[in-house]
C-alpha positions as CSV (number, residue, x, y, z in Angstrom):
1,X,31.8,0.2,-46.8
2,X,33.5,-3.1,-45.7
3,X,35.9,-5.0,-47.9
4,X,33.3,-6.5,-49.6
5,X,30.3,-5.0,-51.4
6,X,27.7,-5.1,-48.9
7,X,28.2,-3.2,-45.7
8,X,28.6,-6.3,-42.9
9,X,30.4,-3.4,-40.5
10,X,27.2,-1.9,-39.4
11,X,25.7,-3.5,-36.1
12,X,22.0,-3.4,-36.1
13,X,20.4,-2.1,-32.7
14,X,18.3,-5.3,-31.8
15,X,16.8,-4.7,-28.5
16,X,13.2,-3.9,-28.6
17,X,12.8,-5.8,-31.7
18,X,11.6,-9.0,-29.9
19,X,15.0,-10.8,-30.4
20,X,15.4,-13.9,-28.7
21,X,19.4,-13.5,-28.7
22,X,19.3,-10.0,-27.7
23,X,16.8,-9.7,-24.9
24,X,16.5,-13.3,-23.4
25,X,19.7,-13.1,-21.5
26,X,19.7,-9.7,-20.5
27,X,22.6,-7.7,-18.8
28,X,24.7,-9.7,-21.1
29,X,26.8,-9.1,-24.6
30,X,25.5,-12.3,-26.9
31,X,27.2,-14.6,-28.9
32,X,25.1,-17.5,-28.8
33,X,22.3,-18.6,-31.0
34,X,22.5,-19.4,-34.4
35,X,21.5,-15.8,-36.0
36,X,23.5,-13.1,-37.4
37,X,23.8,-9.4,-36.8
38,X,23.1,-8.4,-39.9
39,X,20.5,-7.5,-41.9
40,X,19.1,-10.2,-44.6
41,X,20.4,-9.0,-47.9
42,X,18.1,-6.5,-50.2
43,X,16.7,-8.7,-52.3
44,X,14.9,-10.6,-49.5
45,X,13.6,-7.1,-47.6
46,X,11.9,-6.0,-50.7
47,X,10.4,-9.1,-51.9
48,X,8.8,-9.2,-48.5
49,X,7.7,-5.3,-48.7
50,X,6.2,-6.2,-52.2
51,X,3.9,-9.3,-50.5
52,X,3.2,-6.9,-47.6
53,X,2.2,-4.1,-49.8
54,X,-0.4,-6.6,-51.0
55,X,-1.9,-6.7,-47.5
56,X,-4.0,-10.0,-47.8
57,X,-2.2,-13.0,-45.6
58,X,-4.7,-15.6,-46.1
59,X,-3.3,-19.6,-45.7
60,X,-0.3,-19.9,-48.3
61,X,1.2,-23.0,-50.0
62,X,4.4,-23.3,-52.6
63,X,3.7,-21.0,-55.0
64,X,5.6,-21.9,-58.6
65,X,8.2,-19.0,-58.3
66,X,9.6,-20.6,-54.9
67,X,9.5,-24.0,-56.0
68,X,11.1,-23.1,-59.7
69,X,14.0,-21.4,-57.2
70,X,15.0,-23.9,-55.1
71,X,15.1,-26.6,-58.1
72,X,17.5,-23.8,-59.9
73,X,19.0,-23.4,-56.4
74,X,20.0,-27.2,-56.1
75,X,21.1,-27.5,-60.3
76,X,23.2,-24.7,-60.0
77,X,24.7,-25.2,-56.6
78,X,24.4,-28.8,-55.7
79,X,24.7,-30.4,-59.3
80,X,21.5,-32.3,-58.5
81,X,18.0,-32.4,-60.9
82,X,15.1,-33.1,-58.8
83,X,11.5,-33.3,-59.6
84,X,8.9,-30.3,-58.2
85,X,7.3,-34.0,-56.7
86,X,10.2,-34.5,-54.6
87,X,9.9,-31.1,-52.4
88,X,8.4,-31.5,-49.2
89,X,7.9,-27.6,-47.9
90,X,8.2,-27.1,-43.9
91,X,8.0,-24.8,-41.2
92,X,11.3,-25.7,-39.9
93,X,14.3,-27.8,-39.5
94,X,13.9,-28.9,-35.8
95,X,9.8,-30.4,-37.0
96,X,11.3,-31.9,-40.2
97,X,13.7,-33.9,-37.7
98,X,10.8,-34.7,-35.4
99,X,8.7,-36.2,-38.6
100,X,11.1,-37.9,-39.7
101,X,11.7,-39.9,-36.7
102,X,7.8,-40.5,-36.5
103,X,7.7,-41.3,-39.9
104,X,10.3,-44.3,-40.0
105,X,10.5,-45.4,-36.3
106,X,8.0,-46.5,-33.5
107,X,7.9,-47.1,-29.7
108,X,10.6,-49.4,-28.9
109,X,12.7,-48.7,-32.5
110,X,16.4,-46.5,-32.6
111,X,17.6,-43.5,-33.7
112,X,21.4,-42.6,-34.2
113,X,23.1,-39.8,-33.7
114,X,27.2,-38.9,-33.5
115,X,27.9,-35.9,-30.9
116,X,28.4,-33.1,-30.3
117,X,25.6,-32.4,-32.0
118,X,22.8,-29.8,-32.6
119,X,20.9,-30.8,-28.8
120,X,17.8,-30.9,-30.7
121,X,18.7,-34.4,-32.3
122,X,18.5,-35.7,-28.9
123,X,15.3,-35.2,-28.5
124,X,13.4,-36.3,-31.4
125,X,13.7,-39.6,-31.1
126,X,11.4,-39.5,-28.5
127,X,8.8,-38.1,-30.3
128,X,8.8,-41.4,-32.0
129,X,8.8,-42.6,-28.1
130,X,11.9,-44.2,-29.8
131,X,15.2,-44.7,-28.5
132,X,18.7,-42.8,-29.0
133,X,22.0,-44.1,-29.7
134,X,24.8,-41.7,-29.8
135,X,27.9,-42.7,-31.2
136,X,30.0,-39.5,-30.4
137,X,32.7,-38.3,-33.1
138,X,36.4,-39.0,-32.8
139,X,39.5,-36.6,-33.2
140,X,42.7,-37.9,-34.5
141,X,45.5,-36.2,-35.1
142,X,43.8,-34.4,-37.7
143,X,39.9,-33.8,-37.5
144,X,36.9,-35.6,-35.7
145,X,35.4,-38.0,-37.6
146,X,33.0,-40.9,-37.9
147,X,33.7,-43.9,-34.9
148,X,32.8,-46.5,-38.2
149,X,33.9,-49.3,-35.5
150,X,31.5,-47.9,-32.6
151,X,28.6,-47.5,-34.9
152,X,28.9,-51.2,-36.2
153,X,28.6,-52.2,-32.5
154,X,25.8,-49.8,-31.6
155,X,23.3,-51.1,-34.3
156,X,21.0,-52.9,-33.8
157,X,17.8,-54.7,-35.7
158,X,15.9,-52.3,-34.3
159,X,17.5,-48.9,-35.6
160,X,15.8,-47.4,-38.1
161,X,16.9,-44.0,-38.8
162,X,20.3,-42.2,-38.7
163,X,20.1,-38.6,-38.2
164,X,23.6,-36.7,-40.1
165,X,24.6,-33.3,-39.5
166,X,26.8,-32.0,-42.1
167,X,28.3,-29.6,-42.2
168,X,28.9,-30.5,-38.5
169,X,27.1,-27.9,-35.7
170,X,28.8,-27.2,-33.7
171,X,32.0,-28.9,-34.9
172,X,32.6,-26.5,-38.1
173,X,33.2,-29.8,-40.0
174,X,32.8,-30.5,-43.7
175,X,32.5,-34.0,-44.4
176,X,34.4,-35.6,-47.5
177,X,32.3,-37.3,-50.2
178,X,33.9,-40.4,-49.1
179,X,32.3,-40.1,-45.8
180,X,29.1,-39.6,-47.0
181,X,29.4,-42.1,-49.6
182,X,30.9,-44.9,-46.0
183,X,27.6,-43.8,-44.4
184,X,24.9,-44.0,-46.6
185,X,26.3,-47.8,-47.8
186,X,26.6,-48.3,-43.6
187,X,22.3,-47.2,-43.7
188,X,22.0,-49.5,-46.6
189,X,24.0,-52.2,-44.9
190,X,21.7,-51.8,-41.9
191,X,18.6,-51.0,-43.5
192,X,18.6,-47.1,-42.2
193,X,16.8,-43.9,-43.7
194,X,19.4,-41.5,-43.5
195,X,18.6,-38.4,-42.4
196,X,21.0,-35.3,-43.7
197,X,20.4,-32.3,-42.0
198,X,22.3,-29.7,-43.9
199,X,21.0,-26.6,-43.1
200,X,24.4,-25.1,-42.9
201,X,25.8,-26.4,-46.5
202,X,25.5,-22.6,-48.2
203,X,28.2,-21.5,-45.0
204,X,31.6,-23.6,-46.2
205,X,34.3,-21.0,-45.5
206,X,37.6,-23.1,-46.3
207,X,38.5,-22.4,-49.6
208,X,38.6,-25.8,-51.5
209,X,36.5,-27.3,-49.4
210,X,33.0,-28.3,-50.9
211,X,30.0,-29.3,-49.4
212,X,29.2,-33.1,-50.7
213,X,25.0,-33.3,-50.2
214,X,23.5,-36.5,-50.0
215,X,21.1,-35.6,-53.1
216,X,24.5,-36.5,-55.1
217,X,24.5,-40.0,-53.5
218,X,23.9,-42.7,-56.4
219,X,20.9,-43.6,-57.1
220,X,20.4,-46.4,-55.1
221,X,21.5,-44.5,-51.9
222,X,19.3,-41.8,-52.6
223,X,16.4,-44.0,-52.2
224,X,16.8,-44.2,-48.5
225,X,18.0,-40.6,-48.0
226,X,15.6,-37.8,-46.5
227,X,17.7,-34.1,-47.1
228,X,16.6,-31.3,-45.2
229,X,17.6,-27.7,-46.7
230,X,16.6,-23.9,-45.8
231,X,17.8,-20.8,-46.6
232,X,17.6,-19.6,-42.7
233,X,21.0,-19.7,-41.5
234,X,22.7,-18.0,-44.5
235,X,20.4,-15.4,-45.3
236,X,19.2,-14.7,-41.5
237,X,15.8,-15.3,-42.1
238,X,15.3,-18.5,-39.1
239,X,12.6,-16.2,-37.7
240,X,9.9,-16.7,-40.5
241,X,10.3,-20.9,-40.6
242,X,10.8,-22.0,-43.6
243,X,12.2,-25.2,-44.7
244,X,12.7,-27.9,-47.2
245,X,12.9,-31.9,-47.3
246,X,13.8,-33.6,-50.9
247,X,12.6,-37.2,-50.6
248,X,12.9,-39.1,-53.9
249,X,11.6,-42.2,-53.0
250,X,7.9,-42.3,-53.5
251,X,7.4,-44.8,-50.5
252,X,9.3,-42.9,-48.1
253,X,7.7,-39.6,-49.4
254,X,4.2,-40.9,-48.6
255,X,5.6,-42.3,-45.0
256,X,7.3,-38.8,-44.3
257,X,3.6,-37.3,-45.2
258,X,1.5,-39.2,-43.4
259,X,3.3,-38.6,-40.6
260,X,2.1,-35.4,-40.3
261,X,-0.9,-35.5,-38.5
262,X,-1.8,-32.1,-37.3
263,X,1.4,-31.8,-35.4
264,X,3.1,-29.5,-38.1
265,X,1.9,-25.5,-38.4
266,X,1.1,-24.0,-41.8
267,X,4.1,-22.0,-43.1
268,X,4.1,-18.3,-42.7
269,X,2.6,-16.6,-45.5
270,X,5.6,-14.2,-45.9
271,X,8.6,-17.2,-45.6
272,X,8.0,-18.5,-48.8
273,X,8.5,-15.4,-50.5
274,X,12.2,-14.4,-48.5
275,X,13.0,-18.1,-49.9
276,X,12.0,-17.5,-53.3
277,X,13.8,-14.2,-53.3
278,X,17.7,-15.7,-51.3
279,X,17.5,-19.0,-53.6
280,X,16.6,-16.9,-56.6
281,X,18.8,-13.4,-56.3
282,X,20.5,-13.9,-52.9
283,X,23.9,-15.3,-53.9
284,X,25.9,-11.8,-54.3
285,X,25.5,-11.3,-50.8
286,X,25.9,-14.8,-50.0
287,X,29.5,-14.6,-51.9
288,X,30.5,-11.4,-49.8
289,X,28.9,-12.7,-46.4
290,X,31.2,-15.6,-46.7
291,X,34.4,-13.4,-48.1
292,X,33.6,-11.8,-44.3
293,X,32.9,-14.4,-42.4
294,X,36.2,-15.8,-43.0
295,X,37.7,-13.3,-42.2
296,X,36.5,-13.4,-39.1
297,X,36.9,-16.6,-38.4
298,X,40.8,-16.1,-39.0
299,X,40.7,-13.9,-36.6
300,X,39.2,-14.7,-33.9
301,X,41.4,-18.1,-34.4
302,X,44.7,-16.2,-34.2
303,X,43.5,-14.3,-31.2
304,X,42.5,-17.4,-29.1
305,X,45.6,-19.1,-29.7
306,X,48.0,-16.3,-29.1
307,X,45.9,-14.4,-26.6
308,X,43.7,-17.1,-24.8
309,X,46.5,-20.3,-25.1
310,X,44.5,-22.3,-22.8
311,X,41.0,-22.4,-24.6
312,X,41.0,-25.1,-27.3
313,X,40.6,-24.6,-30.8
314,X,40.8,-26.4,-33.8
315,X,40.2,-26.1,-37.9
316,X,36.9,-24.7,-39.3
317,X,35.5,-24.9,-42.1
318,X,31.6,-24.1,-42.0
319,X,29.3,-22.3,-40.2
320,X,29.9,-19.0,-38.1
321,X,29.7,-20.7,-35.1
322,X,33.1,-21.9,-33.2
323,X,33.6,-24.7,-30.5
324,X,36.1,-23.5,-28.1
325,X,37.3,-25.9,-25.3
326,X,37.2,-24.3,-22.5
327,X,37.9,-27.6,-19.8
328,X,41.2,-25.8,-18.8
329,X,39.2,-23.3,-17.1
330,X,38.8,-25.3,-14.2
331,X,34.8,-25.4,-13.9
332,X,31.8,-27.5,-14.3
333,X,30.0,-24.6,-16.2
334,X,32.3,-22.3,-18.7
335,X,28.9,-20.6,-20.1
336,X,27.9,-19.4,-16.7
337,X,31.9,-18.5,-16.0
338,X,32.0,-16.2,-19.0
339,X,28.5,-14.6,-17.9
340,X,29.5,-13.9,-14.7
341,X,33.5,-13.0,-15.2
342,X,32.9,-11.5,-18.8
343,X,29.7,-10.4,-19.5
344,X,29.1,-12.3,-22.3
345,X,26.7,-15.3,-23.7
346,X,28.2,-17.9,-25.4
347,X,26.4,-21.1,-26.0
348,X,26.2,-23.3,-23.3
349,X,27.1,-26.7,-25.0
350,X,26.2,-29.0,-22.1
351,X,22.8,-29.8,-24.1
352,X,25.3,-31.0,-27.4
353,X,27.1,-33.4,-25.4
354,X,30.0,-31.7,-23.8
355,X,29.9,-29.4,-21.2
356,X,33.6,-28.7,-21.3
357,X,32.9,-26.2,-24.4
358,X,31.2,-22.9,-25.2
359,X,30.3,-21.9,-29.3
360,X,30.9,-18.4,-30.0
361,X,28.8,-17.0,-32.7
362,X,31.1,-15.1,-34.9
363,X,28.3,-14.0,-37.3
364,X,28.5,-10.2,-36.6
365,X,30.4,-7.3,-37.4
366,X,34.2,-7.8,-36.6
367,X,34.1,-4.8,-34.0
368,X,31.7,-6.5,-32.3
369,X,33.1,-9.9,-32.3
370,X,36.2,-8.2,-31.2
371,X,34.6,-6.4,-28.1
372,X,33.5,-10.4,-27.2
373,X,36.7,-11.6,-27.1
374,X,38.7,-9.1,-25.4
375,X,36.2,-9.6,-22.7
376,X,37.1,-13.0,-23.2
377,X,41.0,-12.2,-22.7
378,X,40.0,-10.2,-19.7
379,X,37.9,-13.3,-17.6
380,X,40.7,-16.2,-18.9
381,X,43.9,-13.8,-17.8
382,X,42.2,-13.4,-14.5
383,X,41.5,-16.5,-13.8
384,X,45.0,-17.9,-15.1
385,X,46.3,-15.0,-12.6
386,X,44.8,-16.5,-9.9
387,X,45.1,-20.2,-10.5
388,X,49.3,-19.6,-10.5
389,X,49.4,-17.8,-7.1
């Protein structure tokens, strides 16, 4: 057994199983998309063998037990009481986003974003055949935050919606409840739904850091707010599609519903059930996962900085997914450089608005993040070799 209670040591063989991150890139070690090497915790397996066993996978809605979850789920973790009315179930994040934009924007309206940033929220905008205004981050001298003086210069009458990522993918950022407190008043000030994509908030890994929702926005602020949950990234489950929106305001409820049309697919039958089952008996595991992702994350810190001095790091404090700069490296394409000089896949972040970094998916078992980053070592000493004669 690992360090913790549940055995995270054990690396799953995932070829032949259909796995996008596996077998999409072969010929290559990955370390790229946003899902974990290891198994979804017990709980989740057998709730899914028990709906199997009934062997009848007809059309399926919310069923009471999920719905009685996730309110528990958001009481006991987020302080927050919301009403079974006020649950919007979905078949993802990335369509939630996409209805969102079409509900609250039309042709010739804005939508704004701050990169790097998930690439999807560059393109939903344009579902809305709306525009996009990205207001990148900024790093001080000690974290990247909000551009507040940018983004009062980029609005305009005709933004609508602002689309928030927190915590921050791919930056590993937490934002303070002051933050998210500065931008909901900002979408008040500029008559904005707020968007809060926080599909990551179960991965905080800094101890004392806390994840600030927008659900625990006052009142008044909440009326505007759309917040997108799931229980994919944290209990490996992103393959069955299953998501949540919590919109309180009746208006915007009924706008984020019509909206729909017959763009959206019906939510796998199974899904609902793994959610039930995380929200409801999942947090063990959750506790331990994170107990092991940090330590992970310390290490592959240490080793970058005293093995690989010229890639770029900085602090962390959700997700298992790290931004490494990589622009000392000398070329236009640092994914494709660590394919071809390492082996491995990393994320190419080109499509999150700079090129000049990789994410490496630290969500695995620590030999096997290990084996990534002496590769890693390998490709960078070469080429630091060669650059100095």
């Amino acid at each position: 057994m690992s360090e913790t209670d549940f055995d995270f040591d054990h690396l799953p063989e995932r070829r032949g199983t259909g796995s996008i991150k596996w077998e999409r890139f072969p010929g290559t070690i990955p370390y790229w998309v946003a899902d974990m090497d290891f198994p979804s915790p017990d709980c989740v397996i057998q709730a899914l063998h028990r709906r199997v066993d009934h062997g009848v996978f007809g059309y399926a809605h919310a069923h009471e037990g999920l719905v009685e979850a996730i309110l528990s789920y958001l009481t006991r973790t987020h302080q927050v009481n919301v009403e079974a009315d006020s649950l919007f179930h979905l078949s993802g994040m990335v369509p939630a986003l996409s209805l969102a934009c079409r509900a609250f924007a039309e042709p010739g309206d804005e939508v704004m974003i701050s990169s790097p940033v998930y690439y999807p929220f560059f393109k939903v905008a344009a579902d809305a055949g709306a525009a996009l205004i990205d207001v990148p981050h900024v790093r001080d001298e000690v974290t990247w935050r909000f551009d507040w003086g940018a983004m009062e210069s980029a609005v305009t009458p005709r933004t609508r919606v602002l689309i928030l990522c927190n915590p921050q993918n791919p930056l590993g950022r937490v934002f303070s409840p002051d933050e998210i407190l500065r931008l909901a008043r900002f979408c008040e000030e500029h008559d904005l739904v707020l968007v809060a994509d926080e599909i990551h908030c179960d991965l905080i890994l800094e101890p004392g850091e806390e994840h600030f929702s927008a659900l625990r926005l006052p009142d008044s602020l909440r009326e505007r707010t759309i917040t997108l949950m799931a229980p994919s990234k944290t209990y490996n489950i992103a393959g069955l599609g299953y998501s949540f929106a919590v919109v309180e305001n009746p208006e915007l409820r009924a706008r984020f519903s019509g909206a729909r049309g017959c763009t959206l697919p019906e939510i796998n039958a199974l899904a609902m059930f793994a959610a039930e089952a995380a929200y409801r008996d999942g947090e063990p595991w959750r506790r331990d996962l994170i107990a092991y992702l940090r330590k992970n994350r310390d290490a592959l810190a240490t080793f970058v900085r005293e093995e690989m001095p010229m890639l770029g790091i900085h602090e962390h404090a959700a997700t298992y997914l790290y931004w490494i700069d990589a622009s000392a490296l000398g070329t236009s394409h640092p994914c494709q450089f660590f394919v071809r000089e390492a082996g491995i896949y990393l994320t190419d972040c080109a499509p999150f608005g700079d090129p000049q970094h990789v994410r490496f998916n630290f969500g695995c078992p620590r030999a096997h993040m290990q084996r990534g980053l002496e590769a890693m070592r390998a490709a960078v000493t070469r080429t630091a070799l060669s650059t100095s004669t």
